[in-house]
Structures are given as C-alpha cells and as structure tokens.
C-alpha positions, -999 to +999 in steps of 0.1 A: +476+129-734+501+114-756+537+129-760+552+131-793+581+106-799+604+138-808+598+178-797+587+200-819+614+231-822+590+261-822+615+287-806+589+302-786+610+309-759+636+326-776+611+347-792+597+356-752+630+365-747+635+390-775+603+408-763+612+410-726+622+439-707+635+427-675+660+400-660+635+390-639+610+382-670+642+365-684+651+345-652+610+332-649+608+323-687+645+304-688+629+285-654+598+276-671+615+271-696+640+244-674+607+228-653+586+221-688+622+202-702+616+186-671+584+175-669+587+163-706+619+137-693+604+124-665+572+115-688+592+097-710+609+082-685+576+069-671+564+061-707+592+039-708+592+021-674+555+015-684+566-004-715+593-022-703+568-033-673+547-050-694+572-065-716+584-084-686+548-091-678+542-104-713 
C-alpha cells in the first residue's frame, strides 16, 4: 500500500464526535484518532529511511 505524499482532510472524526454520546466514545475515537496519526508518521518515517538507504547504496 502506498501512502499519499499529503493527508487527505476528511473531518471524519470530528463528525464521530458530533454524533457521540459518551466521554468514553469520545476518549476511544480521540485515541484512535492519536494511534492512526501515529502509525501514519512512523510510515513515512520508514518510507524515508528506505529512500535515503538506497541513495547511499546507489
């Protein structure tokens, strides 16, 4: 899977948000939320050392 060079802004959690009823529903989407941010860096990150790997190689 490739990741797109910039995120796409599709407010989807603030529009969970609106529709929740509970904190708790709030706390799990805004963690979710955090881990997916995440997840997203850290595949850049390794994107990158991947690229920079094989410039040094090259």
């Amino acid at each position: 899977m490739k990741m797109p060079d910039k995120p796409i802004d599709t407010n989807v959690i603030q529009s969970l948000m609106a529709r929740v009823k509970t904190e708790e529903v709030r706390k799990g989407i805004q963690l979710a939320d955090q881990l997916s941010d995440m997840i997203l860096f850290h595949t850049r990150v390794l994107e990158n050392g991947k690229k920079m790997e094989q410039a040094w190689d090259g």
